[in-house]
N, C-alpha and C positions, 0 to 999 in steps of 0.2 A: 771292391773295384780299386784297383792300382791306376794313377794318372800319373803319365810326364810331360814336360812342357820342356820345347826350346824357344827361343827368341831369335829372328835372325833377321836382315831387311834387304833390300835393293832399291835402287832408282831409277825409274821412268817416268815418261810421259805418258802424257794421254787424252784425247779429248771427249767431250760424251755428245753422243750423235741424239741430236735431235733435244738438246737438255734447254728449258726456256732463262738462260744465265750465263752468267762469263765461263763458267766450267765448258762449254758446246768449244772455245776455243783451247788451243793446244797450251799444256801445262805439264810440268811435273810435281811429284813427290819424292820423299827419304821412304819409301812406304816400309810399315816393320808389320812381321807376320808371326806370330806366335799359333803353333801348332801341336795341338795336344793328343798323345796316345794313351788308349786305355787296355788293361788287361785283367783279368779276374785270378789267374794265377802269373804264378813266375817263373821264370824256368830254376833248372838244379843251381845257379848261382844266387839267384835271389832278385833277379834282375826282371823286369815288363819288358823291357827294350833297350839294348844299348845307346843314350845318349848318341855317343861318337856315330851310329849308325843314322839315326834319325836327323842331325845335325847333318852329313853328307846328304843323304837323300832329298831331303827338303833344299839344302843348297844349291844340289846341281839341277836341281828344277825352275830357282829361282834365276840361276845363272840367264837361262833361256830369257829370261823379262829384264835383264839389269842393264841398265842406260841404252834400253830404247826406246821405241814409240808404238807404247804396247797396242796399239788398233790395228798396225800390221801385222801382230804376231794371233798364228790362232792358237787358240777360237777367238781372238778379239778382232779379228779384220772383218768378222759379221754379229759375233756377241758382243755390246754395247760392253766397254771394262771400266764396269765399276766395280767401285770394293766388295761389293755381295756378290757380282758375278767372277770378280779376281778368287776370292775365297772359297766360292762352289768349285773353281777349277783346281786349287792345289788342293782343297779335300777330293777331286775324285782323283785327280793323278794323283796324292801319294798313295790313298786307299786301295789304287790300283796294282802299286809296287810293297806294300809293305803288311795291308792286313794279309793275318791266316787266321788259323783258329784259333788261336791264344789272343793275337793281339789286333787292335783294330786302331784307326784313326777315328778319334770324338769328334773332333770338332777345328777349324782355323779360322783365326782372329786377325783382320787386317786393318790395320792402321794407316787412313788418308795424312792425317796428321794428331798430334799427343792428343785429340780432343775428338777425334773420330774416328768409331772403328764400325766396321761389319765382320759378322761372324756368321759361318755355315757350320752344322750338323745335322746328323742325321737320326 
């Protein structure tokens, strides 16, 4: 099995509904998202996935969350956005745009801050 990983972040807010703690009010993060693809071959270059590809795609999804107040944005104006549930959602969007038969998304790792992360896979 072949894996790549890119690194990339955005900033928002957010507050968590119903949390018994100062997080329940509005805050932000640098939040950083590292998103991993896997593939068991390669294609005729030698390549699992283009970097350059995987770097847009993950970006222009993140654009959608960057310097806002991610509760308004959905799914988070009814899904509670925390980092497990921020991470469930750009694993199922990108999975939705980028797996095929070769290549699939493993896994993304979200980072509230250097000291906490949540990760989804499947």
């Amino acid at each position: 099995m072949f894996e790549i990983r890119i690194v990339t972040d955005f900033s928002a807010a957010h507050s968590l509904r119903d949390y018994p703690g100062d997080c329940r009010k509005v805050h932000g993060h640098n939040w950083k998202v590292e998103v991993v693809v896997q593939a068991e071959e390669l294609d005729p270059l030698g390549i699992s996935m283009d970097f350059k590809t995987l770097r847009r795609e993950t970006e222009e999804l993140l654009d959608t969350l960057d310097h806002s107040y991610l509760n308004d944005n959905p799914p988070f104006h009814a899904l509670n956005p925390t980092a497990e549930n921020i991470a469930r959602w750009i694993y199922e969007t990108l999975s939705k745009r980028l797996n095929d038969p070769r290549v699939r998304v493993g896994r993304v790792n979200v980072w509230e801050t250097e000291r906490s992360r949540a990760s989804y896979f499947e």
